[in-house]
N, CA, C and O atoms as CSV, one atom per row, in Angstrom:
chain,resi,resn,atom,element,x,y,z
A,1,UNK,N,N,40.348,6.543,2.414
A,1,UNK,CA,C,39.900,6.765,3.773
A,1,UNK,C,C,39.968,8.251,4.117
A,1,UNK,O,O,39.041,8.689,4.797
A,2,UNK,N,N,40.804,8.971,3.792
A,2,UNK,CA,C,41.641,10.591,3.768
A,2,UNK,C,C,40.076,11.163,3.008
A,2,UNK,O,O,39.185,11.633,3.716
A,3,UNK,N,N,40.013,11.104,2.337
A,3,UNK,CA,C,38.509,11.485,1.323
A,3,UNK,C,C,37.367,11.229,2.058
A,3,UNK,O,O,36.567,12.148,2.230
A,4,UNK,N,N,37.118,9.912,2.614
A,4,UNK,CA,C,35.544,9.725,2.938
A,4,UNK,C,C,35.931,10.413,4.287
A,4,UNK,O,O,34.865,10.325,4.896
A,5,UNK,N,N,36.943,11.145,5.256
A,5,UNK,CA,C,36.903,11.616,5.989
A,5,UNK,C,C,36.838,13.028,5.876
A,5,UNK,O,O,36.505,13.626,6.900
A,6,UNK,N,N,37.053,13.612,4.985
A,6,UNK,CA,C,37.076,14.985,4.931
A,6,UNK,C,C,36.002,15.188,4.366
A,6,UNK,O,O,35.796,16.394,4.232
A,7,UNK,N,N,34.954,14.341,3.836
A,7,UNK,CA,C,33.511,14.618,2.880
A,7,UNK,C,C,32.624,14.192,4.410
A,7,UNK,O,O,31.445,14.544,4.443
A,8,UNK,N,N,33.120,13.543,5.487
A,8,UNK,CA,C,32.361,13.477,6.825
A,8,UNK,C,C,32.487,14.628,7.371
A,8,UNK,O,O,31.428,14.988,7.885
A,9,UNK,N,N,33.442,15.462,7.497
A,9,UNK,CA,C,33.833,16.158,8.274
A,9,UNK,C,C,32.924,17.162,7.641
A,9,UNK,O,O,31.930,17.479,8.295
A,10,UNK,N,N,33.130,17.779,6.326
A,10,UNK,CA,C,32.270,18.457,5.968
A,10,UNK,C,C,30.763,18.831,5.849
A,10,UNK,O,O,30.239,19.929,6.032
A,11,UNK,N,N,30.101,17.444,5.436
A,11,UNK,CA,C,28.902,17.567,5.859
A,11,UNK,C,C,28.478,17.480,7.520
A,11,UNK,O,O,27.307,17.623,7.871
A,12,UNK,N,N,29.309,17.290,8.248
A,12,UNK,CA,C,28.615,17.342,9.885
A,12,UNK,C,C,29.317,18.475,9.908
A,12,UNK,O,O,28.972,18.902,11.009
A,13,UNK,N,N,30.046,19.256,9.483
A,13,UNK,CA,C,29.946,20.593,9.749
A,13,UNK,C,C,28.955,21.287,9.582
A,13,UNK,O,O,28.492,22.144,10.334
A,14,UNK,N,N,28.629,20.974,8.687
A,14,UNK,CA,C,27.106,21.751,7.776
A,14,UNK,C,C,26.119,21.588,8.548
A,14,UNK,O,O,25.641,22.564,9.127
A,15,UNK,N,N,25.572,20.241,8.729
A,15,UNK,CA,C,24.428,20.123,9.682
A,15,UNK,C,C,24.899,20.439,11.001
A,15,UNK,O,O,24.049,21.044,11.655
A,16,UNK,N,N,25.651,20.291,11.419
A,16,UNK,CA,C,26.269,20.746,12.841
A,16,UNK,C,C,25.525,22.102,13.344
A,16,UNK,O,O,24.872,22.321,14.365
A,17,UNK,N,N,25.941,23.095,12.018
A,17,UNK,CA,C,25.867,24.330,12.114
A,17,UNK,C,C,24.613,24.824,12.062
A,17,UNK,O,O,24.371,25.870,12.665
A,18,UNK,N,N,23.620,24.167,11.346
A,18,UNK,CA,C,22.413,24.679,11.205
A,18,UNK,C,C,21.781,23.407,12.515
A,18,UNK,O,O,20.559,23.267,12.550
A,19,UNK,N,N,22.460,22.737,13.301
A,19,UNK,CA,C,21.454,22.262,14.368
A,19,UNK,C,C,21.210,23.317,15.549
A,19,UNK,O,O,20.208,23.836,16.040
A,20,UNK,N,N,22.643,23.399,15.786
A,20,UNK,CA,C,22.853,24.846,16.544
A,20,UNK,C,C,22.180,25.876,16.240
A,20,UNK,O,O,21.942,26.595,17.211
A,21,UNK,N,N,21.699,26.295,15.068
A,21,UNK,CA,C,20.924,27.716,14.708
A,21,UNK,C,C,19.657,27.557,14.972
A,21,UNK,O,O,18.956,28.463,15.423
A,22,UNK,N,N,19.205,26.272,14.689
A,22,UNK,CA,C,17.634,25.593,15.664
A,22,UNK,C,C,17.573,25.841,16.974
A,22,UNK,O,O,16.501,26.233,17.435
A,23,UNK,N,N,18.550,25.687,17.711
A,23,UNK,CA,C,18.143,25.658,19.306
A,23,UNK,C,C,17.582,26.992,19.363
A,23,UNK,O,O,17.760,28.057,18.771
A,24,UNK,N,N,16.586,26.399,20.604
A,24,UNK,CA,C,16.355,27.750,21.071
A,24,UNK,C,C,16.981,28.660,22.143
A,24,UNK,O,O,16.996,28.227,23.295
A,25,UNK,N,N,17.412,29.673,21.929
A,25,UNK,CA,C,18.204,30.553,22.548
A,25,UNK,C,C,17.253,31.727,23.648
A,25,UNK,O,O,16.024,31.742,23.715
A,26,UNK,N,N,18.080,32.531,24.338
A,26,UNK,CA,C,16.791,33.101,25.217
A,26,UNK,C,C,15.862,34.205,24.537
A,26,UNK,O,O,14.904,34.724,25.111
A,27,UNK,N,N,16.392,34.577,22.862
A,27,UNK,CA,C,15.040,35.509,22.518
A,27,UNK,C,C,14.395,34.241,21.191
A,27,UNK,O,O,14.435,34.732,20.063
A,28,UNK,N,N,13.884,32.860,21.232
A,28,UNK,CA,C,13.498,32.249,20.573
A,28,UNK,C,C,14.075,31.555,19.776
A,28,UNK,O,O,13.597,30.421,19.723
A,29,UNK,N,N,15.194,31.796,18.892
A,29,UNK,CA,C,16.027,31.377,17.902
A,29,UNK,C,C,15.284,31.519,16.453
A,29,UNK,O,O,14.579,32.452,16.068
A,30,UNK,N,N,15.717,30.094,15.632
A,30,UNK,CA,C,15.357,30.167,14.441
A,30,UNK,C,C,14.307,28.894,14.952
A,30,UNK,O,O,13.233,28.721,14.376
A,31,UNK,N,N,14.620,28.281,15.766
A,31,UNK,CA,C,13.240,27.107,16.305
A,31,UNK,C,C,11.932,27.799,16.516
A,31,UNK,O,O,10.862,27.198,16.421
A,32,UNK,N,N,12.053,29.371,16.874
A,32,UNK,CA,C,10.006,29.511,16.622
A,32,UNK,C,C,10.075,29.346,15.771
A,32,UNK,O,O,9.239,28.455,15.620
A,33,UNK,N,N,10.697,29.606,14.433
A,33,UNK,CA,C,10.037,29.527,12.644
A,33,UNK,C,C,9.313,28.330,12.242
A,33,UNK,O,O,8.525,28.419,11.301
A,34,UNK,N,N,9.495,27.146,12.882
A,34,UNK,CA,C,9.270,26.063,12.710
A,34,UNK,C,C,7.919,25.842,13.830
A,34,UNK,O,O,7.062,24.999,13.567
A,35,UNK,N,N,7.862,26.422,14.693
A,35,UNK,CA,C,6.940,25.975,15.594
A,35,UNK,C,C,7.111,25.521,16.971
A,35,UNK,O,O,6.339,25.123,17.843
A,36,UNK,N,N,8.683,25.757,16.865
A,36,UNK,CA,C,9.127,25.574,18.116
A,36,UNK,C,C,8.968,26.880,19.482
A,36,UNK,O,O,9.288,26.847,20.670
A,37,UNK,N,N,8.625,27.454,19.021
A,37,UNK,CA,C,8.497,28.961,19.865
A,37,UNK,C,C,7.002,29.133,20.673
A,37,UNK,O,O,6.880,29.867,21.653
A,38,UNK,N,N,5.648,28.157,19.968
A,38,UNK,CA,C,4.623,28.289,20.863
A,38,UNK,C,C,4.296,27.209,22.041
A,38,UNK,O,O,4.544,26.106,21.554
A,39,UNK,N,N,4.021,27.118,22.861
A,39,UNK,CA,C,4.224,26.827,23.894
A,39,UNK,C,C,2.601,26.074,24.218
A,39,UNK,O,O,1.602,26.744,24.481
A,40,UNK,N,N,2.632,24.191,24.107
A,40,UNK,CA,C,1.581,23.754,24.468
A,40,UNK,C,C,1.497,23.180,25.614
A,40,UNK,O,O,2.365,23.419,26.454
A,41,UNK,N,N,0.329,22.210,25.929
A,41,UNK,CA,C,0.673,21.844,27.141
A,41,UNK,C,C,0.119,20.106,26.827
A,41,UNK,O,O,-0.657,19.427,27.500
A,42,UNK,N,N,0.854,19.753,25.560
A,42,UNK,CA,C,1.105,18.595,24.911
A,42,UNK,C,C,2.931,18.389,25.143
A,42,UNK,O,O,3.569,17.394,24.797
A,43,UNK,N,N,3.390,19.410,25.699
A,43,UNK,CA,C,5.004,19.023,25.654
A,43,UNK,C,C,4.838,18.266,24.005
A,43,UNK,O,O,4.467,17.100,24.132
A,44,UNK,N,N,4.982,18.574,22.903
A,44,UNK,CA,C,5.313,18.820,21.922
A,44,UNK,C,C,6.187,19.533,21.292
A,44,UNK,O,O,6.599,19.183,20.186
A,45,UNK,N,N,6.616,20.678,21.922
A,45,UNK,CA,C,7.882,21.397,21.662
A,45,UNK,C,C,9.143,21.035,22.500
A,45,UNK,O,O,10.317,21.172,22.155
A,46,UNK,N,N,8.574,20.461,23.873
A,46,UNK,CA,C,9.723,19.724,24.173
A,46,UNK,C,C,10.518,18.574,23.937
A,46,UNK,O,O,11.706,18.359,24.181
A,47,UNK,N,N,9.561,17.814,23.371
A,47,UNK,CA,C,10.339,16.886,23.021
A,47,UNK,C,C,10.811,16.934,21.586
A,47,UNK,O,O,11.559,16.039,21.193
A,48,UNK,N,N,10.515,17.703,20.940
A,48,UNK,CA,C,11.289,18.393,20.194
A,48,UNK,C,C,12.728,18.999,20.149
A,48,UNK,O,O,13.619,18.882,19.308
A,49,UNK,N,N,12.666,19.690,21.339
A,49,UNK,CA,C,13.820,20.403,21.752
A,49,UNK,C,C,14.939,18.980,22.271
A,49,UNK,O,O,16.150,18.761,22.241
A,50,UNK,N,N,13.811,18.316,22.688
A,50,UNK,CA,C,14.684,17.024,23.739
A,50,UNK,C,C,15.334,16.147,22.198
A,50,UNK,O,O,16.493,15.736,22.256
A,51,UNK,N,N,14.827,16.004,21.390
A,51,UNK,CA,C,15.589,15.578,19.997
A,51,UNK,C,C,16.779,16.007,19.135
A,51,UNK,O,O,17.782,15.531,18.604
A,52,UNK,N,N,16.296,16.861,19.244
A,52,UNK,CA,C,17.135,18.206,18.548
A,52,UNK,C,C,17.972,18.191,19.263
A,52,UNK,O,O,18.976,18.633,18.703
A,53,UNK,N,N,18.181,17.879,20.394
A,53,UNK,CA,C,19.663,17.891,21.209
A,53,UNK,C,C,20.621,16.532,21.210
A,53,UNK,O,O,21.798,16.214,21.380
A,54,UNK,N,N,19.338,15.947,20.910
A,54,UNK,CA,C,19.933,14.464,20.977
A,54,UNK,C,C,20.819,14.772,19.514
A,54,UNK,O,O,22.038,14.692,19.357
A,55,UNK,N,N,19.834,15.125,18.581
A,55,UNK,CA,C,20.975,15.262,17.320
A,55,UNK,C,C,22.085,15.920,17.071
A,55,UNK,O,O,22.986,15.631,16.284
A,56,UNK,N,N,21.959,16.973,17.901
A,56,UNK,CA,C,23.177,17.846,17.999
A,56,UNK,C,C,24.371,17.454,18.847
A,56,UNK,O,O,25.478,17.880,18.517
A,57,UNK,N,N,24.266,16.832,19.699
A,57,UNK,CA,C,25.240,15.677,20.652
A,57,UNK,C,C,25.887,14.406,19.650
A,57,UNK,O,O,27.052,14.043,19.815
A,58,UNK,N,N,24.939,13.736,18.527
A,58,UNK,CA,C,25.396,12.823,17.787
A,58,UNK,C,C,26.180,13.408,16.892
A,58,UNK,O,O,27.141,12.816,16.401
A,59,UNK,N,N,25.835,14.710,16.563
A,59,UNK,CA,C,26.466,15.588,15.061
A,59,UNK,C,C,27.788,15.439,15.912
A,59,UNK,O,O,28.728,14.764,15.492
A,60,UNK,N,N,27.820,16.066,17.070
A,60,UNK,CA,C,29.076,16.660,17.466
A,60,UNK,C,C,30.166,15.476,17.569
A,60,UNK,O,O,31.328,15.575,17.173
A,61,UNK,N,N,29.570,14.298,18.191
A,61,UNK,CA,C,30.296,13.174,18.313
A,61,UNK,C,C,30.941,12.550,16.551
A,61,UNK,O,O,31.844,11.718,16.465
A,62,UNK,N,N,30.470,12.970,15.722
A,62,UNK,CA,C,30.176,12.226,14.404
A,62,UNK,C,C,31.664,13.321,13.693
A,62,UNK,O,O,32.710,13.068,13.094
A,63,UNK,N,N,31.195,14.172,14.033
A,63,UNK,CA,C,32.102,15.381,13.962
A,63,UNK,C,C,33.609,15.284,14.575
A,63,UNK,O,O,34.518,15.414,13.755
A,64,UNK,N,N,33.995,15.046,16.076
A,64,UNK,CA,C,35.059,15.166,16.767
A,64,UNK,C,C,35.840,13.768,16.229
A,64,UNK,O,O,37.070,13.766,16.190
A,65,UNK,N,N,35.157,12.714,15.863
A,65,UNK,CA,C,35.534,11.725,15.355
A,65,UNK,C,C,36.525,11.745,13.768
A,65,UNK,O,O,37.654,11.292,13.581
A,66,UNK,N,N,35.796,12.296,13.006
A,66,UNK,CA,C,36.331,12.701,11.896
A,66,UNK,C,C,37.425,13.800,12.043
A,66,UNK,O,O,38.383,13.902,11.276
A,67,UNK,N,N,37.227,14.465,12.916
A,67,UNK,CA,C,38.396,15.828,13.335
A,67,UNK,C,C,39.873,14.456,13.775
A,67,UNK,O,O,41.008,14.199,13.375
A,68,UNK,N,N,39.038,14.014,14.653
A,68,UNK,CA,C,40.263,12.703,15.216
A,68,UNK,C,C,41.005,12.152,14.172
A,68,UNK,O,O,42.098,12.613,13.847
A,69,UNK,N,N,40.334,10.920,13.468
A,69,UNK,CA,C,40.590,10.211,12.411
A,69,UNK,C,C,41.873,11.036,11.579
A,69,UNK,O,O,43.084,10.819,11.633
A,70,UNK,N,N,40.972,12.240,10.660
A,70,UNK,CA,C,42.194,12.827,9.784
A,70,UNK,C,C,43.478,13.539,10.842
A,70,UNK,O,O,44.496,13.968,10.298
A,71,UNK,N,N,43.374,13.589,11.867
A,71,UNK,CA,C,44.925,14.234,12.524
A,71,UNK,C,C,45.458,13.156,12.007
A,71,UNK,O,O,46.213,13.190,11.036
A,72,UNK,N,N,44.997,11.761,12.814
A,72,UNK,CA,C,45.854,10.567,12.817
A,72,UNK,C,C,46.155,10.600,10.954
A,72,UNK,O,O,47.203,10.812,10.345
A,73,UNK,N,N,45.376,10.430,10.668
A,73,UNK,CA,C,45.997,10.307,8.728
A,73,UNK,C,C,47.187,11.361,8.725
A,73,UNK,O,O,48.275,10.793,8.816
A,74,UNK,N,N,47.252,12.468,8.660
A,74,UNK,CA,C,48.047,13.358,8.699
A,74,UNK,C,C,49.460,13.075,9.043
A,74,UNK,O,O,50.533,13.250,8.465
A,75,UNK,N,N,48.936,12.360,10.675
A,75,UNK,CA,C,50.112,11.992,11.095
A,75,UNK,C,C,51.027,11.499,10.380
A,75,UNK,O,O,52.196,11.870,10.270
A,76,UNK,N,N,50.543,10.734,9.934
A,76,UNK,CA,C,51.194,8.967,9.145
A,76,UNK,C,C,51.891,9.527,7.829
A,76,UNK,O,O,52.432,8.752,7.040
């Protein structure tokens, strides 16, 4: 359990980190590279953005969980 938690923890660190480097920030981010930076009036980039957050809210949750879990192992 100690293992499949620290191989969670690790990979939602990873993606964690590069979800965050997607957002867009106030000079564009790394989201124009992708296409997130031009601006239609299909709201196509927003709901984009509106995803991308959603995933970054699940990473984080997926994340604080596993941070949780191994204290408690630790504990014990």
């Amino acid at each position: 359990m100690k293992l499949f938690l620290q191989i969670l923890l690790i990979v939602s660190s990873v993606l964690l980190i590069v979800a965050v480097l997607l957002h867009r920030g106030r000079g564009g981010g790394l989201s124009s590279l992708f296409g997130g930076g031009m601006q239609s009036s299909l709201s196509g980039s927003s709901m984009a953005e509106k995803n991308l957050d959603r995933m970054t809210l699940g990473l984080g949750a997926v994340w604080m969980i596993a941070i949780v879990g191994l204290g408690l192992l630790v504990k014990l």
